[in-house]
GUROTI-96420 format. One record per residue (C-alpha): residue number from 1; x, y, z. Coordinates in steps of 0.2 Angstrom, whole numbers, always signed. Each point is the difference from the previous one (the first is absolute). Example, Ala and Ser with C-alpha at 12.3 -4.5 7.8 and 13.67 -1.06 7.14 Angstrom:
<nodes>
NODE  seq      X      Y      Z
NODE    1    +62    -22    +39
NODE    2     +6    +17     -3
</nodes>
This chain:
<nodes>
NODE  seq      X      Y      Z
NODE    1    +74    -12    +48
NODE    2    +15    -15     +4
NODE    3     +5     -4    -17
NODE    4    +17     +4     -4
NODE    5     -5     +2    -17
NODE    6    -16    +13     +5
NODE    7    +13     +9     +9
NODE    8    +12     +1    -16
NODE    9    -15     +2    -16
NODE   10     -7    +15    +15
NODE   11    +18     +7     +4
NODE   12     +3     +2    -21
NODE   13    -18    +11     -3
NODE   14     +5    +10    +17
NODE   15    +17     +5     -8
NODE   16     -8     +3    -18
NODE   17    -16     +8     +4
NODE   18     +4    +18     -6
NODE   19    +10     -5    -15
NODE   20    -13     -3    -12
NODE   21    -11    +16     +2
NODE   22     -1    +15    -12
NODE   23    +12    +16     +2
NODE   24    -12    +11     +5
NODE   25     +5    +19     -5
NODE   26     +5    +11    +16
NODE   27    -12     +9     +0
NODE   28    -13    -12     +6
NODE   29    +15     -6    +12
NODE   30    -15     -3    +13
NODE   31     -8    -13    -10
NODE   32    +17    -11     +2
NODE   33     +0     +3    +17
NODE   34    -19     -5     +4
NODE   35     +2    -14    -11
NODE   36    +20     -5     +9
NODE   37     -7     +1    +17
NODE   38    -14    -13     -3
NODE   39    +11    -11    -10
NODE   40    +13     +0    +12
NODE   41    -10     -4    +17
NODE   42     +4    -17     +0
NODE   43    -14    -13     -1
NODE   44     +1    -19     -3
NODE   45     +1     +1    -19
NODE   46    -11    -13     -2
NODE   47     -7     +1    -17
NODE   48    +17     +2     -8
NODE   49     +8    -14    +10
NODE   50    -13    -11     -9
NODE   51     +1     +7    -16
NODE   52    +20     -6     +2
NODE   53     -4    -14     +7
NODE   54    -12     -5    -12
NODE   55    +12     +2    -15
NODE   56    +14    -11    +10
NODE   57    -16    -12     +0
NODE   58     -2     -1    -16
NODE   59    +17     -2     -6
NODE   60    +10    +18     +0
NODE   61    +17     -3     +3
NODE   62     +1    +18     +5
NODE   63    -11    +11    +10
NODE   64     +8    +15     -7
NODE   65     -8     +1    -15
NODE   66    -18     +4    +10
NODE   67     +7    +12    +11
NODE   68     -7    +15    -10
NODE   69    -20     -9     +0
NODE   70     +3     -5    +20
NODE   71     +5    +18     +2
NODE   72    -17     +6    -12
NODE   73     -9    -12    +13
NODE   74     +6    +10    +15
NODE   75     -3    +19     -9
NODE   76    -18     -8     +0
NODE   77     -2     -8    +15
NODE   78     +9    +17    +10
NODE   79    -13    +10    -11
NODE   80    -14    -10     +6
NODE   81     +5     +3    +18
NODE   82     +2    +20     -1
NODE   83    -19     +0     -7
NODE   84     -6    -13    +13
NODE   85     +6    +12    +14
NODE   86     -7    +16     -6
NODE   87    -15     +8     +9
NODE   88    -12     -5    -11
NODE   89     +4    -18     -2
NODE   90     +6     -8    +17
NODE   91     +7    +16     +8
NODE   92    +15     -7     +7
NODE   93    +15     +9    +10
NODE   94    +12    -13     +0
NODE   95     +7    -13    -15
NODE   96    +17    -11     +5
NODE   97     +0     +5    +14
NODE   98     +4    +22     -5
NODE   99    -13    +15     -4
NODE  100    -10     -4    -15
NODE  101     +5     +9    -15
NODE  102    -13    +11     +2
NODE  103     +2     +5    +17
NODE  104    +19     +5     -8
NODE  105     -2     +8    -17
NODE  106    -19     +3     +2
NODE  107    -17     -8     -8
NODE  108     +3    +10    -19
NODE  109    +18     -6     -1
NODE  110     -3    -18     +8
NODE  111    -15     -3    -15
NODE  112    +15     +5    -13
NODE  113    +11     -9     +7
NODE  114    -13    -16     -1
NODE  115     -1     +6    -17
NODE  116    +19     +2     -4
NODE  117     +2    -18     +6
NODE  118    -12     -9     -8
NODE  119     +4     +8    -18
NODE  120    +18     -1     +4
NODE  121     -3    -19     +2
NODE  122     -7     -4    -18
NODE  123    +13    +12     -6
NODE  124    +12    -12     +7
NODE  125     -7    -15     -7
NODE  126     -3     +9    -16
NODE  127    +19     +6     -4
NODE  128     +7    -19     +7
NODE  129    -12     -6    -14
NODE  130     +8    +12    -14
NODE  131    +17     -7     +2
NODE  132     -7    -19     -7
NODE  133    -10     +8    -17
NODE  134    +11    -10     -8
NODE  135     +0    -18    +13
NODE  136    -19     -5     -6
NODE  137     -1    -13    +15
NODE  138     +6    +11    +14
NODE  139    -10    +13     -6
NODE  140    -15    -10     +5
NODE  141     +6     -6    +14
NODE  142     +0    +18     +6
NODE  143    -17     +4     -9
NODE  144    -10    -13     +9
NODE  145    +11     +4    +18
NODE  146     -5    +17     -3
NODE  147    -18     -2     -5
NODE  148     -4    -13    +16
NODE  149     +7    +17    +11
NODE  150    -12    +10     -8
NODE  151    -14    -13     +1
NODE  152     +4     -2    +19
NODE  153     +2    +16     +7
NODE  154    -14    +10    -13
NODE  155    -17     +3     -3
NODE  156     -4    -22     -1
NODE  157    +11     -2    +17
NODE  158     +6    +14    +14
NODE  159     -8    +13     -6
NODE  160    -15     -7     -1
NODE  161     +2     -9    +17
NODE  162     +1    +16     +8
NODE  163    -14     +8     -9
NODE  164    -12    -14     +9
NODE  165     +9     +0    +17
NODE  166     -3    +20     +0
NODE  167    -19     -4     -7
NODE  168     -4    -14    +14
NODE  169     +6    +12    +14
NODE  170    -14     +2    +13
NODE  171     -9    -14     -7
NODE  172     +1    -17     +4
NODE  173     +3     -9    -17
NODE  174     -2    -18     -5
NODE  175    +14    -15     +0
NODE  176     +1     +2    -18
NODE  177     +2    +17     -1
NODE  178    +13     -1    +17
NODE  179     +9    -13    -14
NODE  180     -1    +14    -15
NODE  181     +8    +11    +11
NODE  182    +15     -9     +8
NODE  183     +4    -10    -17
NODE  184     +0    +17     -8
NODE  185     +7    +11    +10
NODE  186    +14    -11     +7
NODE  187     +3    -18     -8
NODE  188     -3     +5    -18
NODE  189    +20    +13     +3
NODE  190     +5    -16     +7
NODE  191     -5    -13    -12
NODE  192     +5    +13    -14
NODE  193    +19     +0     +7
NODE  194     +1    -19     -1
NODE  195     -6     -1    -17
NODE  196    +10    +15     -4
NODE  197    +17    -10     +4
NODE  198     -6    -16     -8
NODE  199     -5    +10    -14
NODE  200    +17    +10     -1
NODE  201    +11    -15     +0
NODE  202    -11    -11    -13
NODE  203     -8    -12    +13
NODE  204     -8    -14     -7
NODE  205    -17     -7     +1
NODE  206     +2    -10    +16
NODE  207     +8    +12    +12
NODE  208    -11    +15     -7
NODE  209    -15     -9     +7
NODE  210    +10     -2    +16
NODE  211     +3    +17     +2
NODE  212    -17     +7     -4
NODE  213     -8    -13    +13
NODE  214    +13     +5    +13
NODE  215     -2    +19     -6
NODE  216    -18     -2     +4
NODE  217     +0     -7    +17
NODE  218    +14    +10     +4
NODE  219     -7    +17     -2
NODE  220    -17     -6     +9
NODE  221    +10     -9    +16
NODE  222    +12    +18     -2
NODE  223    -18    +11     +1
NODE  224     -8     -9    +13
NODE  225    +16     -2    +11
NODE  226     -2    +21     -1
NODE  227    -16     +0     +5
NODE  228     +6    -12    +17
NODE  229    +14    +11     +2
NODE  230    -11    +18     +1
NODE  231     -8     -9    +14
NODE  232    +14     -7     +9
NODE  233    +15     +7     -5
NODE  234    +14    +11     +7
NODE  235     +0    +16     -8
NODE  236    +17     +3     +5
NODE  237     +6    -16     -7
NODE  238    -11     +1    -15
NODE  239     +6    +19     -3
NODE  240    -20     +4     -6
NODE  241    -13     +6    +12
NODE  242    -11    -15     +5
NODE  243    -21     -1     +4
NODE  244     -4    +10    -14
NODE  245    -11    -12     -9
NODE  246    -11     +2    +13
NODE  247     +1    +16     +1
NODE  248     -6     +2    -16
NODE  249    -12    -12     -3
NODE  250    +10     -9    -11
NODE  251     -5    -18     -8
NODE  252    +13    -12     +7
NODE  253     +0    -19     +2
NODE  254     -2     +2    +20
NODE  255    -13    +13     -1
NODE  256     -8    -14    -11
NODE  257     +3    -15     +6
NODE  258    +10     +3    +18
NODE  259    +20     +1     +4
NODE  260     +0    -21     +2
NODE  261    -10     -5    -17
NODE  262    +11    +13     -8
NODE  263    +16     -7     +6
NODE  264     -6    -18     -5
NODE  265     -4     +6    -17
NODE  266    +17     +8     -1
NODE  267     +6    -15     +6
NODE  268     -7    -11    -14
NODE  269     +5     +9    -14
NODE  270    +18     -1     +7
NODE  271     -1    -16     +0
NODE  272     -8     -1    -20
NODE  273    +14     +9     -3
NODE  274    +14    -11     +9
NODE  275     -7    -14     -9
NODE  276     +2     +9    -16
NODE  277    +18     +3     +1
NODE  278     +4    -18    +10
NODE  279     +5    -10    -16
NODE  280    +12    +13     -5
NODE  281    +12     +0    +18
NODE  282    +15    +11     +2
NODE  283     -7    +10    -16
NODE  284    -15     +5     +9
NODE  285    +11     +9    +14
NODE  286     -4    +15     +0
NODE  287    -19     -1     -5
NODE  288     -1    -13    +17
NODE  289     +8    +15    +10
NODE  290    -11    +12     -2
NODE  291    -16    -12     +3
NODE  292    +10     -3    +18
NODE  293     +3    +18     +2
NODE  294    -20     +2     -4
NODE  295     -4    -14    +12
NODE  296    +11     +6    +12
NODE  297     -8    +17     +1
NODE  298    -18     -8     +5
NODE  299     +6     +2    +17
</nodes>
């Protein structure tokens, strides 16, 4: 990403992103070092940079505030990741560009450590939410930011994403059921951030409608910009093995439709998106940003 201001919301989770988890007795020492070696591997941040973002959209005068939820938002995304790589999901050797955690801590200890991030991240958001019992209107705030992660990322979004994405391998599913799994599996995290933010930092009516528009043909443009990139991407750039969808039968927009349709496809919901965000400018940076950086990596 270009933005000065991506740079600063991505550099503040980087530096908090182990502050918010749970002591973990040392005795189970190699839990927090399973769980501290995904967390640390780097990775572009994006779904907390948007939850951040999308507070400053809607009014936050400080991002600081979040950092605890944009932290939660990492914990799940990392934990999703760890899962993703195992050997019975996509079997993958390499994740930001180092061994998956797997390949350093074993299968067992990589699934707790899937586990111990994903619990840790609604204890996060939890404990934030206990210190306003007595702030009734931030107290929802945090409620309904909390519940749109949930949403996003359970068993009405992710989860459920995955579930058909594993279904439909071998198989060569319909355009509906190629939609399910991409808004699922990836744009539903996406557009959950988003909200999350607007959510968080009391958005109003207007710019919440923006954000889940822009949430929605984000994560789909992000997805499909994925699928491009397995094809034609540098796995040395891209720190992730590459060619694997074909490999394994997977359902992707250029097993459907071809690398060109897909990229056109990609194209116009980038644009959707752009149009969204035009009639608010300079406050739109960083959501603009990342449709270039998805736009630029179309090759």
């Amino acid at each position: 990403m270009k933005s000065a201001e991506f740079d600063r919301l991505k550099k503040m989770v980087d530096h908090h992103i182990l502050d918010y988890l749970p002591e973990i007795d040392p005795k189970s020492k190699t839990l927090r070092d399973a769980m501290s070696y995904s967390l640390t591997a780097g990775g572009k941040r994006l779904r907390p940079v948007l939850f951040l973002y999308a507070m400053e959209f809607c009014g936050a005068q400080s991002v600081e505030s979040g950092l605890p939820f944009a932290c939660a938002i990492e914990y799940i995304q990392t934990y999703s990741l760890i899962h993703d790589d195992l050997p019975a999901m996509d079997d993958d050797d390499l994740r930001r560009g180092r061994p998956t955690n797997h390949k350093v801590f074993g299968e067992a200890m990589a699934i707790l450590a899937g586990d111990g991030l994903l619990s840790s991240a609604y204890e996060v958001m939890t404990k934030n939410m206990l210190h306003y019992l007595d702030n009734e209107e931030e107290l929802k705030r945090r409620v309904r930011a909390a519940y749109a992660v949930s949403k996003g990322t359970g068993v009405r979004g992710m989860v459920a994403g995955q579930v058909a994405d594993v279904e439909n391998e071998d198989k060569l599913c319909s355009a509906e059921m190629l939609d399910y799994i991409h808004d699922n599996k990836t744009a539903a995290f996406i557009r959950a951030c988003v909200l999350a933010g607007g959510y968080f930092a009391g958005g109003g009516r207007e710019r919440m409608e923006a954000l889940r528009s822009y949430g929605n043909d984000l994560g789909l443009a992000f997805q499909i910009m994925d699928d491009v990139q397995d094809v034609i991407g540098d796995a040395a750039k891209m720190g992730k093995s590459t060619g694997k969808d074909a490999r394994d039968n997977k359902n992707t927009y250029p097993s459907i439709y071809g690398l060109e349709a897909s990229k056109e496809k990609c194209l116009q919901l980038i644009k959707r998106a752009r149009d969204i965000m035009a009639r608010y400018y300079d406050e739109a940076e960083v959501f603009n940003d990342i449709l270039d950086y998805v736009e630029e990596s179309l090759g």
